[in-house]
C-alpha atoms as one frame of an Amber mdcrd trajectory, in Angstrom:
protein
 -19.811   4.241 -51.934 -20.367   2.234 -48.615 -21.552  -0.489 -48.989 -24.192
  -2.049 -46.482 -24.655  -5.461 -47.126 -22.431  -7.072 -44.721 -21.504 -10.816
 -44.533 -21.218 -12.608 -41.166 -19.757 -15.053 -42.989 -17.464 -14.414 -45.756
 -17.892 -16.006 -49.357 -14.687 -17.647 -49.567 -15.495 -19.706 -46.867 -19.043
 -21.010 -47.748 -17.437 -21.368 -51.226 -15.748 -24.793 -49.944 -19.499 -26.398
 -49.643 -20.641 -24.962 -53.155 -21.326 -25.702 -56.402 -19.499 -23.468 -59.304
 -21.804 -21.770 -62.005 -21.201 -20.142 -64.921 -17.283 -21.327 -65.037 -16.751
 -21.063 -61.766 -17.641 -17.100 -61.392 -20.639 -17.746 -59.111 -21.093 -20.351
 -56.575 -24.314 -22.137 -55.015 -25.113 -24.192 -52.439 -28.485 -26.075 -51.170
 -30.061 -24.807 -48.007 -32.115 -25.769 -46.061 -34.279 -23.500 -43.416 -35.629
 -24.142 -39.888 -39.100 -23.484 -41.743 -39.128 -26.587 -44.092 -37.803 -24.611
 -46.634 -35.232 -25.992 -48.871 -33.828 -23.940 -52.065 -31.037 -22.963 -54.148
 -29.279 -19.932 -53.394 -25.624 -17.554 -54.487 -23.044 -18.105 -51.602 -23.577
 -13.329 -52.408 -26.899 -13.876 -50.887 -26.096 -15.864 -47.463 -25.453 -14.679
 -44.159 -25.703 -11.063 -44.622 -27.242  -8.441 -42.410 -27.718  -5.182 -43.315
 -25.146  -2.602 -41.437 -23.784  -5.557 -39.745 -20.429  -3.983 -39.085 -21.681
  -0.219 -39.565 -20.090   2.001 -37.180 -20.570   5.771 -36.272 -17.120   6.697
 -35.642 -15.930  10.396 -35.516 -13.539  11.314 -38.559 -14.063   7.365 -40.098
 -15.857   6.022 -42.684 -18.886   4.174 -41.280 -17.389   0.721 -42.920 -13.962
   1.271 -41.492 -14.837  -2.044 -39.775 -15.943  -3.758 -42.607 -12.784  -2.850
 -44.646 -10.520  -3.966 -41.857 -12.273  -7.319 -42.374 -11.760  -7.113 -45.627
  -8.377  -7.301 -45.837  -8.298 -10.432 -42.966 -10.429 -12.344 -45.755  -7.809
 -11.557 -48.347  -5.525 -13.733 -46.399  -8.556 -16.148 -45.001  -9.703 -17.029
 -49.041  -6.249 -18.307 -49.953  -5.033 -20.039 -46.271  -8.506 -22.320 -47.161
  -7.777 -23.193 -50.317  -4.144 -24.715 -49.281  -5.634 -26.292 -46.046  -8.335
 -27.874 -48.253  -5.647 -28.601 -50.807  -3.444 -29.990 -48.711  -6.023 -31.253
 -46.181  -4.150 -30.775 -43.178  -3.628 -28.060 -40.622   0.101 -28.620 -40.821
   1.027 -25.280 -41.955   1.456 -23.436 -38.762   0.989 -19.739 -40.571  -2.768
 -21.614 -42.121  -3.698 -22.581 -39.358  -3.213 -19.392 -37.169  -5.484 -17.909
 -40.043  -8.339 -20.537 -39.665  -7.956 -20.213 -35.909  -8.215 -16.605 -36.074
 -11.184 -17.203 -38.234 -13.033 -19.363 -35.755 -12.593 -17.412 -33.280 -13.871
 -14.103 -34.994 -17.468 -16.173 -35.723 -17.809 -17.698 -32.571 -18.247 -14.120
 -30.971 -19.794 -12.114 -34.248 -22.880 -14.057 -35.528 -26.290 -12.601 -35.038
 -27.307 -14.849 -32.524 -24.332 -14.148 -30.261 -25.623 -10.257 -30.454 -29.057
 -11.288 -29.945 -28.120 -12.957 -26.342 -26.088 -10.807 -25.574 -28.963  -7.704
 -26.510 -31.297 -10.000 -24.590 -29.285 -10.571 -21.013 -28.560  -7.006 -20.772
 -32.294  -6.250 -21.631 -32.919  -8.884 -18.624 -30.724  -6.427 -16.942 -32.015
  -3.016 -17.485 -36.008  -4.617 -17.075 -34.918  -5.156 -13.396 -33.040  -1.786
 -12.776 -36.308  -0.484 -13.819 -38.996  -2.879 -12.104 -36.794  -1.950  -8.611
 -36.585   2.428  -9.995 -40.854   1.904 -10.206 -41.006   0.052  -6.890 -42.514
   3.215  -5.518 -43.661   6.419  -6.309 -40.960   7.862  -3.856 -38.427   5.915
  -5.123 -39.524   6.979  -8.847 -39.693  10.920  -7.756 -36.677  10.678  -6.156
 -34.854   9.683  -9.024 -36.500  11.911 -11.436 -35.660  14.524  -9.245 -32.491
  13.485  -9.306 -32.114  13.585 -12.922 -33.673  17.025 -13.227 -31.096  18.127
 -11.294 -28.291  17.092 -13.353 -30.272  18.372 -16.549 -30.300  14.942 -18.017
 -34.360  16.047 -18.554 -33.797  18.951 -20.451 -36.843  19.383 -22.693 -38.594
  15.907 -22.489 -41.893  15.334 -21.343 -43.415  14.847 -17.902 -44.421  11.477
 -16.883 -46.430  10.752 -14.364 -45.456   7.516 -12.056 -48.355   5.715 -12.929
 -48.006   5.532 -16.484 -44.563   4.865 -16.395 -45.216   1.719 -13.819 -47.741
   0.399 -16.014 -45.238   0.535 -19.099 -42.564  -1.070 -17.185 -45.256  -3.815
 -15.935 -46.483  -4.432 -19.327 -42.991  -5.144 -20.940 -43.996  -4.013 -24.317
 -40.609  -2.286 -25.203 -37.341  -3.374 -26.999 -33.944  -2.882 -25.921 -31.531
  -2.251 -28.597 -27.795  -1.771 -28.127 -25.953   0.206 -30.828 -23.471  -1.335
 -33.363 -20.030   0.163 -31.970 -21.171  -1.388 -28.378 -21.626  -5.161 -30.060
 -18.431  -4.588 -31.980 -16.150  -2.886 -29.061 -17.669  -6.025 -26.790 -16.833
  -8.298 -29.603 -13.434  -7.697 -29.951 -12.590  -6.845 -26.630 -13.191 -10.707
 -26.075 -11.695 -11.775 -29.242  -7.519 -12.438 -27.514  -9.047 -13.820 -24.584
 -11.201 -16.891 -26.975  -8.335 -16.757 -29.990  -6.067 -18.351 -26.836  -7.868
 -20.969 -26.172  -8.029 -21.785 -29.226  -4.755 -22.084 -29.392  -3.877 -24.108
 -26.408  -6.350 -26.890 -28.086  -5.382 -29.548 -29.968  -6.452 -29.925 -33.451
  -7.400 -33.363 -34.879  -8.383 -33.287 -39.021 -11.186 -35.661 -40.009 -11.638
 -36.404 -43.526 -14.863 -38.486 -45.096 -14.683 -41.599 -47.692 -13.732 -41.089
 -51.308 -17.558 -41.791 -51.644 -18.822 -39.811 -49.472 -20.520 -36.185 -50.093
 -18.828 -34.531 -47.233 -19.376 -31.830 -44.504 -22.356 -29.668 -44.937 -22.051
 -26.489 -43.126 -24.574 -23.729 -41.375 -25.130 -20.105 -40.364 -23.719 -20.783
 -36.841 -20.936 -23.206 -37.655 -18.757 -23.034 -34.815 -19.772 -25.801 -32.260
 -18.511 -25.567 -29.162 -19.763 -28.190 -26.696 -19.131 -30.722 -24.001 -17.407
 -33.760 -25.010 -19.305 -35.653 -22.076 -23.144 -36.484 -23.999 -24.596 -36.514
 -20.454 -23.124 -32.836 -19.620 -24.702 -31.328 -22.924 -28.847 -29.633 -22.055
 -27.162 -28.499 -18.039 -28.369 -25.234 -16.861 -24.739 -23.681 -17.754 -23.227
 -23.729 -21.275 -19.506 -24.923 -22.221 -17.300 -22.284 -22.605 -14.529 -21.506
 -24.972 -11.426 -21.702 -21.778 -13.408 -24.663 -20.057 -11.637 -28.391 -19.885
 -13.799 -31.388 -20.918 -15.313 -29.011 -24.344 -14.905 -29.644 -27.860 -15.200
 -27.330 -31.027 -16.293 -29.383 -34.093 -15.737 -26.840 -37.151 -16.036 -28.031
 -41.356 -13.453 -26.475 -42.791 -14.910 -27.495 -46.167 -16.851 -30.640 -48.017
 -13.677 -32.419 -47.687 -12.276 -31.239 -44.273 -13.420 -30.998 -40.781 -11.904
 -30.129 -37.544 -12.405 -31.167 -33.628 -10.496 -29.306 -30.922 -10.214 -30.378
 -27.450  -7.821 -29.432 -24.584  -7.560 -32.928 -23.514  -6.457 -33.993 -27.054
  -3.707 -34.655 -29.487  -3.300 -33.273 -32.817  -3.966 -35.595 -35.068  -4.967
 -36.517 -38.987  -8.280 -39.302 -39.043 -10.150 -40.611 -41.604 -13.609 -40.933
 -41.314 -16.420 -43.887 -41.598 -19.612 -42.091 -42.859 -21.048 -42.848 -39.583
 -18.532 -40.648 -38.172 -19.474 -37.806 -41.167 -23.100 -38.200 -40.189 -22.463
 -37.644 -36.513 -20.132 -34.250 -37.236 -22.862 -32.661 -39.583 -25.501 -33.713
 -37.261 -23.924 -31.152 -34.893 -24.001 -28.809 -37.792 -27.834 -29.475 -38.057
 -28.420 -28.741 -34.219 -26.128 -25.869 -34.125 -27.381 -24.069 -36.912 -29.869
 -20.643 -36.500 -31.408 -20.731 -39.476 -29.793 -21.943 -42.070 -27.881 -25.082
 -43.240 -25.873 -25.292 -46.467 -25.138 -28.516 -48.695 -23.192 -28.774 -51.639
 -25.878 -31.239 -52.319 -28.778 -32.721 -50.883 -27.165 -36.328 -50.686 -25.414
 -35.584 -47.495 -25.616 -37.734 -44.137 -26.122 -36.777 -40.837 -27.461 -38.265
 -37.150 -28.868 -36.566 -34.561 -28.540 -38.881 -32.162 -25.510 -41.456 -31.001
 -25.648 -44.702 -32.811 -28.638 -43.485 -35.309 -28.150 -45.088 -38.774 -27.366
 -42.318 -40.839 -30.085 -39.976 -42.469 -30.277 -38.445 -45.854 -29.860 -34.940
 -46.241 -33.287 -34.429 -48.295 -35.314 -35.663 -45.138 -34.021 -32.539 -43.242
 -36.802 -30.706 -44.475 -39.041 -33.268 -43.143 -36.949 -33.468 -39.400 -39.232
 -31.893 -36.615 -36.043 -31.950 -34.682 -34.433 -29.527 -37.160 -37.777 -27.298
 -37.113 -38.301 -27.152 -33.540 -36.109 -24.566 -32.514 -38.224 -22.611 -34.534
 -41.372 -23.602 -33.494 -40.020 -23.301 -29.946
């Protein structure tokens, strides 16, 4: 049987910020929505999409993808545990696995797809705003297409009601699963390099502290430089003066920079508040707490908050609102 419900993020990784149940079989965590929503919920139930890595592929199953991820989280799971064990990335065959891993969910997460489906919706709303320009210009082309049989037993319509649907914008462009995927990957060696030409420093919090939180977009990638961050072009993953902030679990967290050295810090919780307050910005939808007793700061040199007022933060909601 195929299965369908497919995780963007895989269980053994949100089980490092979770709670066991039942002796350990099942795992929870706290989370906390963009809606003021906060509740309980199985790591089975988080960051899944249905068909997520469904493909249509001639002569293969249609979760030949999903299987071939499969087997990268049978080496992911375990490569955690001893970096969390351990916690340090000085294992150099762990850490390619971790790297590996943040690289794979900085490109595939659902709202990398959705920009991506947006921009080139961008693009095909203008190819069509100039093809309506004119009724010439729209015969033409129709013509055109006629010719090459492209219009084999569709329907005639007429210029003006195709200008006024183009005008009114009141159409969704989709792009299929293998395109996402094939664009995906096809990017993956270029990022996974970069991630290995950073350094790597390890932060971990105070004996007393509750540790990292995590989200549904945990990869961070942004400029080190406060003032650069809200400019009119993003960092990217090959560009100097960036930094990746990544919780590797509740007890481990990770920064990597070009201009850095590789490193293993403690942490103030100051210092934990500021890391999962980039969490808490980052996040789509979701953040997810071991607890609720977590700190975090939005802002340099806030005092730290308490996790339970997140539900409360207008900051965290307004991304949704927006």
């Amino acid at each position: 049987m195929v299965a369908r419900r497919h995780h963007f993020l895989p269980q053994c990784y949100l089980k490092g910020f979770s709670q066991p149940k039942k002796r350990g079989k099942t795992h929870q965590v706290i989370v906390f929505d963009r809606d003021g929503k906060k509740f309980t919920s199985n790591i089975l139930n988080l960051a899944v999409e249905h068909d997520f890595n469904r493909v249509e592929i001639e002569g293969q199953p249609a979760d030949v993808f999903e299987q071939a991820l499969a087997k990268f989280e049978g080496e992911l799971g375990p490569a955690l545990t001893r970096i969390l064990q351990a916690g340090n990335l000085r294992n150099a065959a762990d850490k390619a696995v971790v790297l590996n891993f943040i690289g794979l969910i900085s490109i595939r997460n659902p709202r990398h797809r959705e920009t991506f489906r947006k921009f080139n919706e961008e693009v095909m709303q203008s190819i069509m705003e100039l093809s309506t320009a004119t009724k010439e210009r729209w015969e033409g082309q129709m013509a055109q297409a006629r010719a090459a049989g492209y219009l084999k037993g569709t329907k005639n319509i007429s210029y003006e009601d195709m200008r006024d649907f183009v005008k009114k914008k009141e159409y969704r462009i989709d792009l299929n699963k293998e395109f996402h995927i094939s664009t995906e990957m096809g990017s993956f060696d270029s990022v996974l390099q970069t991630l290995f030409d950073r350094k790597w420093i390890t932060f971990t919090p105070p004996e007393t502290s509750t540790g990292f939180i995590t989200s549904d977009h945990p990869v961070c990638l942004m400029f080190s430089d406060p003032k650069m961050r809200g400019k009119f072009y993003g960092p990217g993953h090959g560009l100097a003066g960036t930094e990746i902030i990544f919780p590797i679990g509740r007890r481990l967290a990770v920064v990597g920079a070009f201009e850095l050295k590789d490193d293993e810090l403690g942490l103030t919780e100051e210092g934990v508040a500021g890391i999962n307050g980039a969490l808490v910005a980052y996040a789509e939808r979701h953040v997810y707490a071991h607890d609720v007793d977590f700190t975090y700061s939005r802002q340099d040199n806030e005092a730290p908050r308490r996790g339970a007022e997140l539900v409360n933060d207008l900051l965290y909601r307004k991304k949704k609102e927006d």
